[in-house]
VOSETI-548111 format. One record per atom (N, C-alpha, C): atom name; residue number from 1; x, y, z. Coordinates in nm, 2 decimals. Layout:
N
> atom | nr | X | Y | Z
> CA | NUM | X | Y | Z;
...
//
This chain:
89
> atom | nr | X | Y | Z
> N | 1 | 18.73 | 28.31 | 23.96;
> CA | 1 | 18.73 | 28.28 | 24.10;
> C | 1 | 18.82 | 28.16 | 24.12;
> N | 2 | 18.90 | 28.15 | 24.24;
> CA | 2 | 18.99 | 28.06 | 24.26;
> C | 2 | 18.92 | 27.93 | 24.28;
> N | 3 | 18.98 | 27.78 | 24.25;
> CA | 3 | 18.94 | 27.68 | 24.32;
> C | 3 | 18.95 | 27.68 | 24.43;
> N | 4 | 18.88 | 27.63 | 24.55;
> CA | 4 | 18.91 | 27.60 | 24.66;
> C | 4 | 18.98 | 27.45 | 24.66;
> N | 5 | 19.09 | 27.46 | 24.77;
> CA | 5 | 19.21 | 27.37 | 24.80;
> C | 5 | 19.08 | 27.20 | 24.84;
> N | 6 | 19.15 | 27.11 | 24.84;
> CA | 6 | 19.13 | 26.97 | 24.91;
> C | 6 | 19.20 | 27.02 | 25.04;
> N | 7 | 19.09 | 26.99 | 25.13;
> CA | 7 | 19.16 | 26.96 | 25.29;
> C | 7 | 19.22 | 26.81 | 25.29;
> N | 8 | 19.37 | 26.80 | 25.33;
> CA | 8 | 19.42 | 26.70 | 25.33;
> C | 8 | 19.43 | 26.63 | 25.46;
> N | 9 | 19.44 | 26.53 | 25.45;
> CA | 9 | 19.46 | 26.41 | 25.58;
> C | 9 | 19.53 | 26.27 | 25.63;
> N | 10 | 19.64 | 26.31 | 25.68;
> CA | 10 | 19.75 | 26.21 | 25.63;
> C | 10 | 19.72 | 26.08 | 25.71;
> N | 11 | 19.59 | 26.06 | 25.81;
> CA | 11 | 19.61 | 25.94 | 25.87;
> C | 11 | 19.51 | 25.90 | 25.80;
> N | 12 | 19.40 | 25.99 | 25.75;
> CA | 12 | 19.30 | 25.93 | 25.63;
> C | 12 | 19.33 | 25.94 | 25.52;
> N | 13 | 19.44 | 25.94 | 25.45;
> CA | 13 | 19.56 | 25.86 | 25.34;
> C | 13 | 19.57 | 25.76 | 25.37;
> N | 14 | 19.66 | 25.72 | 25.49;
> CA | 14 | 19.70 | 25.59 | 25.57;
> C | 14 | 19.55 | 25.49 | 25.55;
> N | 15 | 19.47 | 25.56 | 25.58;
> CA | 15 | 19.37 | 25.45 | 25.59;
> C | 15 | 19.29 | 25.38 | 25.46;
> N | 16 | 19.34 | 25.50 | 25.36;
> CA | 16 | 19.26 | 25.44 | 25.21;
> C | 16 | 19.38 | 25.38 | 25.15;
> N | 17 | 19.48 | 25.36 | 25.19;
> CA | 17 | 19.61 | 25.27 | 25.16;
> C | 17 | 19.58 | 25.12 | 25.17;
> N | 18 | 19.56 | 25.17 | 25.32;
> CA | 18 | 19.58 | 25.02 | 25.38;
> C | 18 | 19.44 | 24.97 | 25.37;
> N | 19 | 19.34 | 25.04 | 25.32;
> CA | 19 | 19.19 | 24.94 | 25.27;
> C | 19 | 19.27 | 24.92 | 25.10;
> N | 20 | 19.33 | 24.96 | 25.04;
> CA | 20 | 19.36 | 24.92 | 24.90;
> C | 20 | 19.43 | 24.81 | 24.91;
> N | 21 | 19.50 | 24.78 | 25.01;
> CA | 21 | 19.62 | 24.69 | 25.01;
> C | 21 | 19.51 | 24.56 | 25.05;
> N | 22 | 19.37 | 24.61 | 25.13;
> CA | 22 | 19.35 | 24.44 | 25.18;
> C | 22 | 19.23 | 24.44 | 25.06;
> N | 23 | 19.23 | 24.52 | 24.99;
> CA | 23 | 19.11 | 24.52 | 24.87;
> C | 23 | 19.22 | 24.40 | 24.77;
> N | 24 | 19.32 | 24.44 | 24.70;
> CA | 24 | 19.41 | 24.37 | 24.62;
> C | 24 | 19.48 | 24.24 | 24.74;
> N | 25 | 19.45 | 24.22 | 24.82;
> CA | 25 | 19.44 | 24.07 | 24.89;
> C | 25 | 19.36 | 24.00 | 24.87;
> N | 26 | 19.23 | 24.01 | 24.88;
> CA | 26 | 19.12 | 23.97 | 24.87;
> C | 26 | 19.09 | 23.95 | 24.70;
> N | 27 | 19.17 | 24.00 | 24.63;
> CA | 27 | 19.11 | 24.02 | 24.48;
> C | 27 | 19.22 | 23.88 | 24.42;
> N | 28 | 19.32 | 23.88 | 24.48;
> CA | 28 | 19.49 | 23.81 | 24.45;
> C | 28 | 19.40 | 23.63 | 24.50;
> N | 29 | 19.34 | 23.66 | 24.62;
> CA | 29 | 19.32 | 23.54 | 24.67;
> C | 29 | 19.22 | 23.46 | 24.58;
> N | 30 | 19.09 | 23.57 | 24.52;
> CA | 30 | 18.98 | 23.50 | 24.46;
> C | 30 | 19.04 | 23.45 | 24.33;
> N | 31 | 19.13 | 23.52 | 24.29;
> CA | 31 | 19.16 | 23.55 | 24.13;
> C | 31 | 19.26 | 23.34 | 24.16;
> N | 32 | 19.28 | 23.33 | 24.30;
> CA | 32 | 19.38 | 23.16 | 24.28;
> C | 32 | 19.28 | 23.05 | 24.29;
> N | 33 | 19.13 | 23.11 | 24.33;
> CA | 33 | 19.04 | 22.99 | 24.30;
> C | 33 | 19.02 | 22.93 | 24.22;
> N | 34 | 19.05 | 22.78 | 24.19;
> CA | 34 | 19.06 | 22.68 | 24.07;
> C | 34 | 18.91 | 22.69 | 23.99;
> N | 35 | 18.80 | 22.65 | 24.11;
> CA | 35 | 18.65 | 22.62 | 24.05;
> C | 35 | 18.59 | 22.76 | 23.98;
> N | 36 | 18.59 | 22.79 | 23.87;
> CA | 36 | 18.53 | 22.88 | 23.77;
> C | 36 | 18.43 | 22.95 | 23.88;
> N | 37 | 18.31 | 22.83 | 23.88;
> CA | 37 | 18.20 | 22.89 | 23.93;
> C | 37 | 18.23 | 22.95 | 24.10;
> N | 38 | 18.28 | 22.89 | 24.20;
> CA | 38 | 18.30 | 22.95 | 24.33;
> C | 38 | 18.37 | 23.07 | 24.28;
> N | 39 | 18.48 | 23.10 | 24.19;
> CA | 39 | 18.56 | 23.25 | 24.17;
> C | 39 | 18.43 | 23.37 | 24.16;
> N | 40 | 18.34 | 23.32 | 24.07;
> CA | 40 | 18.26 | 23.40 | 23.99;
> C | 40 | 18.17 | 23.44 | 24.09;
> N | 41 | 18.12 | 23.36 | 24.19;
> CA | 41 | 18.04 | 23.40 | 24.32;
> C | 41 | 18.11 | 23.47 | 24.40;
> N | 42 | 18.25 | 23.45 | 24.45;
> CA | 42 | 18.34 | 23.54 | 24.52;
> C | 42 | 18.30 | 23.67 | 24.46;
> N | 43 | 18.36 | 23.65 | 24.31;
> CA | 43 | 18.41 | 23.82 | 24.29;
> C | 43 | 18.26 | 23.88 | 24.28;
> N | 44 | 18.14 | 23.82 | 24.26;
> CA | 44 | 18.01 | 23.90 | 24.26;
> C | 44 | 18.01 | 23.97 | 24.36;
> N | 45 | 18.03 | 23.90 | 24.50;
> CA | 45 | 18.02 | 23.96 | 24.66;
> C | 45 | 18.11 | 24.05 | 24.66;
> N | 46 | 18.25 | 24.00 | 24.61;
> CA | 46 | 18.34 | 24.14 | 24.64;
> C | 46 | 18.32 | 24.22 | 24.55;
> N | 47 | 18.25 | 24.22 | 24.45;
> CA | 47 | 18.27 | 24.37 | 24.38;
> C | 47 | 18.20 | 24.47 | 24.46;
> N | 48 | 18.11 | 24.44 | 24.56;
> CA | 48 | 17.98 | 24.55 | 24.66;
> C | 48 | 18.14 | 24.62 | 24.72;
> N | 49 | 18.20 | 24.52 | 24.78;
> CA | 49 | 18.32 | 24.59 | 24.85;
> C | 49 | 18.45 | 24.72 | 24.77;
> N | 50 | 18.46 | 24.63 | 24.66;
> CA | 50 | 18.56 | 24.73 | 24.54;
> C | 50 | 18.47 | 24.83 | 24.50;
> N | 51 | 18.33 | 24.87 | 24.51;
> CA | 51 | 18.25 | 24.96 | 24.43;
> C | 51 | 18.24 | 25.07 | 24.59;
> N | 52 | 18.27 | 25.02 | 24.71;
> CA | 52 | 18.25 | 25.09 | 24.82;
> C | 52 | 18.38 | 25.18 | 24.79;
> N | 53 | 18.50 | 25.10 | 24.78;
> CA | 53 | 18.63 | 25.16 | 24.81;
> C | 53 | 18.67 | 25.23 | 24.71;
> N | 54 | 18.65 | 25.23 | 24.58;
> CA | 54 | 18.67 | 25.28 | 24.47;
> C | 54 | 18.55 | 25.46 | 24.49;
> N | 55 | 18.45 | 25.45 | 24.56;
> CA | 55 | 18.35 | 25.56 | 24.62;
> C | 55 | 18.45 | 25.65 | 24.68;
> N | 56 | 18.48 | 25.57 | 24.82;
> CA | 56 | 18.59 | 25.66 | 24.87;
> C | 56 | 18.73 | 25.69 | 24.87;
> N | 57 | 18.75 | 25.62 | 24.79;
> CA | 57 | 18.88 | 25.72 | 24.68;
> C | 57 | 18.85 | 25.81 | 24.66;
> N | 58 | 18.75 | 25.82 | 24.56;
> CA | 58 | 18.74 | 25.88 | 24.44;
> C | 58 | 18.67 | 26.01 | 24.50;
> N | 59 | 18.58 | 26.00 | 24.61;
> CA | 59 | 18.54 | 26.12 | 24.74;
> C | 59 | 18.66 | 26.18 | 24.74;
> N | 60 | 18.79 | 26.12 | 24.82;
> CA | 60 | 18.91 | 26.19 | 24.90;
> C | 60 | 18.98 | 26.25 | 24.78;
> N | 61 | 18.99 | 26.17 | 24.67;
> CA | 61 | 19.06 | 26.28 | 24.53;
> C | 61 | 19.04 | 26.38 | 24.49;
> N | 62 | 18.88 | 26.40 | 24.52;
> CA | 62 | 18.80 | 26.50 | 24.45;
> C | 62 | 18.76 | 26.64 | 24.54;
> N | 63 | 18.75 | 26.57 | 24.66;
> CA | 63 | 18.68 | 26.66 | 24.77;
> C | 63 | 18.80 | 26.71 | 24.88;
> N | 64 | 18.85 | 26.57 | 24.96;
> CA | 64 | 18.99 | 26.59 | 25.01;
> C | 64 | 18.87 | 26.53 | 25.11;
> N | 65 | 18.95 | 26.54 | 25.22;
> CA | 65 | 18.90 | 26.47 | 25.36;
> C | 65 | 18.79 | 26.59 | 25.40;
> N | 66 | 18.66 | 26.51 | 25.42;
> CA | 66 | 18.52 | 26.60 | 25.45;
> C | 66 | 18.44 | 26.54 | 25.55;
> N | 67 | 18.33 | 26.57 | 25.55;
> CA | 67 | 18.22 | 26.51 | 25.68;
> C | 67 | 18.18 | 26.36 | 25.62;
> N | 68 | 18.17 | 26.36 | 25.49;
> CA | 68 | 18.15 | 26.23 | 25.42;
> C | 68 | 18.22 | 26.15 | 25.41;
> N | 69 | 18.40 | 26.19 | 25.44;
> CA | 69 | 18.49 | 26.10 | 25.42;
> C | 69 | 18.49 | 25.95 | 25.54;
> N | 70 | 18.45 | 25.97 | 25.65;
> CA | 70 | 18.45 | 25.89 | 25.78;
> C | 70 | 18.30 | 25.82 | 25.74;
> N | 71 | 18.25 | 25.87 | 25.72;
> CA | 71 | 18.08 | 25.81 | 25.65;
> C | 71 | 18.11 | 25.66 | 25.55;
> N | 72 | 18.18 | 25.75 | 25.49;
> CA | 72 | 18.23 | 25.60 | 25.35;
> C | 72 | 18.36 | 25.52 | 25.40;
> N | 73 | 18.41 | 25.59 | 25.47;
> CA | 73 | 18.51 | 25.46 | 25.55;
> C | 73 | 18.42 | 25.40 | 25.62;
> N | 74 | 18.33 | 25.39 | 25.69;
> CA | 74 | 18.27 | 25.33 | 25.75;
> C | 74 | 18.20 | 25.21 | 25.71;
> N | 75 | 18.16 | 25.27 | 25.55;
> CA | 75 | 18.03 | 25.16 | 25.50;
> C | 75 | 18.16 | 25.07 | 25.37;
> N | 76 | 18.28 | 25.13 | 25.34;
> CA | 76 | 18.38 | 25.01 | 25.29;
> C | 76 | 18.43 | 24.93 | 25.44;
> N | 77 | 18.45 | 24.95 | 25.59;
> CA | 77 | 18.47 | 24.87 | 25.68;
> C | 77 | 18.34 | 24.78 | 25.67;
> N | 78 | 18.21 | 24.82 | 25.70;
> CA | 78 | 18.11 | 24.76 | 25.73;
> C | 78 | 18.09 | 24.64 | 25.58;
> N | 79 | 18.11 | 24.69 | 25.47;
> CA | 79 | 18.09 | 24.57 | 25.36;
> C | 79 | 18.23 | 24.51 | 25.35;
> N | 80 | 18.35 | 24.54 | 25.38;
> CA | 80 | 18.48 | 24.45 | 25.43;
> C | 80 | 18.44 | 24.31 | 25.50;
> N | 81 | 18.40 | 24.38 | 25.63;
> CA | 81 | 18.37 | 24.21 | 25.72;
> C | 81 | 18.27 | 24.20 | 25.72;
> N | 82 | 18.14 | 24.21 | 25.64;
> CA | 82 | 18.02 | 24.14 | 25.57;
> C | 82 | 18.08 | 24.02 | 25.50;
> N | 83 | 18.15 | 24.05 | 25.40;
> CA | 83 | 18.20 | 23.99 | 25.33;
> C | 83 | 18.25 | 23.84 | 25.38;
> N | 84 | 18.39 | 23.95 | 25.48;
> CA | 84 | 18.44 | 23.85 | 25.59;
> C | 84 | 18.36 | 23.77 | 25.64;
> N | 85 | 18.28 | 23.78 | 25.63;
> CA | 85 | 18.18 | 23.71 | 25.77;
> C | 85 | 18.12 | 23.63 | 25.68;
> N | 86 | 18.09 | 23.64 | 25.59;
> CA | 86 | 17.98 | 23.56 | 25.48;
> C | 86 | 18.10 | 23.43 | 25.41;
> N | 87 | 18.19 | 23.48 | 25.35;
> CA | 87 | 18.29 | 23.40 | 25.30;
> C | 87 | 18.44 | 23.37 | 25.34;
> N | 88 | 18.45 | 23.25 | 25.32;
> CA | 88 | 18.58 | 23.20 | 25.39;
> C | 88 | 18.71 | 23.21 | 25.29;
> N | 89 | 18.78 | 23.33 | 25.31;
> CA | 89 | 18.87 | 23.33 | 25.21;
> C | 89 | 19.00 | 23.36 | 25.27;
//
């Protein structure tokens, strides 16, 4: 039996780009924190956000653009500016 294709989505490409681009900002920024201990608290918080985005990759790779794909953009936006909101970076 044949595989079935990935439904592709080129503005939801665009959008797991441009959450990758401000994931490796946010990673660039903590990684220039001098104090050991504030880095180590950063990257605790941001890993909830790299474990969201790294989800919805790995969804769109596997699956292609689906009813779930807008679900998980939603909850890497929603822990994005949690984040934002909680820490000043």
């Amino acid at each position: 039996m044949a595989k079935k294709r990935r439904k592709l989505n080129k503005d939801f490409e665009r959008k797991i780009y441009s959450s990758k681009k401000n994931v490796e900002l946010v990673l660039a920024k903590i990684y220039d924190i001098d104090d050991e201990d504030i880095q180590k608290e950063y990257m605790s918080a941001f890993n909830k956000v790299v474990s969201l985005y790294d989800e919805l990759k790995e969804d769109y790779d596997r699956q292609g653009f689906s009813e779930n794909s807008e679900q998980l953009l939603t909850s890497y936006k929603n822990g994005f500016n949690l984040f934002e909101s909680e820490f000043e970076i």
